[in-house]
C-alpha positions as CSV (number, residue, x, y, z in Angstrom):
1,X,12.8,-14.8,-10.0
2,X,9.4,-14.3,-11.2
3,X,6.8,-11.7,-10.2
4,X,2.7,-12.0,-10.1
5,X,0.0,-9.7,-9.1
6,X,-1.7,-10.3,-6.3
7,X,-4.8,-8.7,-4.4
8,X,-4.4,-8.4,-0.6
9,X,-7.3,-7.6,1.7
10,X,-6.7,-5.4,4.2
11,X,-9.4,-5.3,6.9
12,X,-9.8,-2.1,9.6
13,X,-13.4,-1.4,11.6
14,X,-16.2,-1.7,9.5
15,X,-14.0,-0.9,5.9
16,X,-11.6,-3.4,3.5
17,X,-9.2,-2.2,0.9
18,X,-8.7,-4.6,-2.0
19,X,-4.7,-3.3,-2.4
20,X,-3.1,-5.2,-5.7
21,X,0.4,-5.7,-4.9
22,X,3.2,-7.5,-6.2
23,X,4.0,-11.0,-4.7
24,X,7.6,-12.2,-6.5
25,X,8.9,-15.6,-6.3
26,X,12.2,-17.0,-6.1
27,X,14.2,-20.5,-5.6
28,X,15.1,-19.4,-2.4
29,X,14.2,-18.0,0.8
30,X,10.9,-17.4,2.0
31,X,9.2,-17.1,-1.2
32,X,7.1,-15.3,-2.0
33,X,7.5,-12.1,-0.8
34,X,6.8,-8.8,-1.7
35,X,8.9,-5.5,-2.5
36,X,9.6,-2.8,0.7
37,X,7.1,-0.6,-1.8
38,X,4.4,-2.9,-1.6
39,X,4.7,-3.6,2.0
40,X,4.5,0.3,2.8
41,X,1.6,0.9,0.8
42,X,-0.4,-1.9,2.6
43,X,0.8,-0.2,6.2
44,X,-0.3,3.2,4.5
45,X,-3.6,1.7,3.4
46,X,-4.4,0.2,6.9
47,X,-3.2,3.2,8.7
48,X,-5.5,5.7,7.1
49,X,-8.6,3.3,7.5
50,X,-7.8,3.4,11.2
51,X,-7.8,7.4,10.8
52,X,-11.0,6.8,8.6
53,X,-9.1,9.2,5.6
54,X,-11.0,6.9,2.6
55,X,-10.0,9.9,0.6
56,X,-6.2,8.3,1.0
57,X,-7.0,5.0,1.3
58,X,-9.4,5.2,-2.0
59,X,-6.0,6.7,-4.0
60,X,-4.2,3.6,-2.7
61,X,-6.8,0.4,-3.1
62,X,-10.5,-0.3,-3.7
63,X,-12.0,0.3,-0.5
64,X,-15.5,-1.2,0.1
65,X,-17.8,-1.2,3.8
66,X,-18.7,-4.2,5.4
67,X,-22.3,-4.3,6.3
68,X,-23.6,-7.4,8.9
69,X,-26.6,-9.4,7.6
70,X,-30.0,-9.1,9.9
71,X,-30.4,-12.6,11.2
72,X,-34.1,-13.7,12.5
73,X,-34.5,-15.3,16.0
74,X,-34.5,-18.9,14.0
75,X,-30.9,-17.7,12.7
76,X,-32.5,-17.7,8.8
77,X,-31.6,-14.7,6.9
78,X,-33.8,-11.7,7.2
79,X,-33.8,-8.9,4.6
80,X,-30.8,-10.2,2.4
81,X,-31.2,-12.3,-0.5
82,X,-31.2,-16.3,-0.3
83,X,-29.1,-18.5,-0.8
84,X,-29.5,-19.5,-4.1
85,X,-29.7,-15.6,-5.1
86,X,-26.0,-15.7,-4.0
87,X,-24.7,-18.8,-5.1
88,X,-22.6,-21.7,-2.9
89,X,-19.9,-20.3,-1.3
């Protein structure tokens, strides 16, 4: 058996949480899979960004708000920086 951090992304509305969890892998089964802990925590971080509590969800991940780009009638980006200010993706 061998365990590995892992960040999950838990997406609710117009929030994430980046929740680190622990994925552990075995020679069996349907690895990997992660501890009854680790599943709560990711039901208790979704469940209080449904209930908008970021106070919670902040104690239990990174949380960060999604914000849509402004697209021009031609579908080019407006206001956000180009493409080669962000990089390929």
């Amino acid at each position: 058996m061998r365990k590995r951090q892992h960040k999950k992304l838990v997406h609710e509305g117009q929030y994430v949480a980046e929740v680190e969890i622990e994925l552990i892998d075995t020679d069996e089964g349907w690895s990997p899979y992660l501890s009854l802990d680790d599943a709560l925590k990711l039901d208790d971080v979704r469940d209080a960004l449904r209930r908008g509590d970021l106070h919670k969800a902040d104690r239990l991940a990174r949380v960060f708000t999604l914000t849509p780009l402004a697209l021009d009638t031609a579908g080019e980006q407006g206001t956000a920086p180009d493409r080669q200010q962000l990089g390929d993706f």
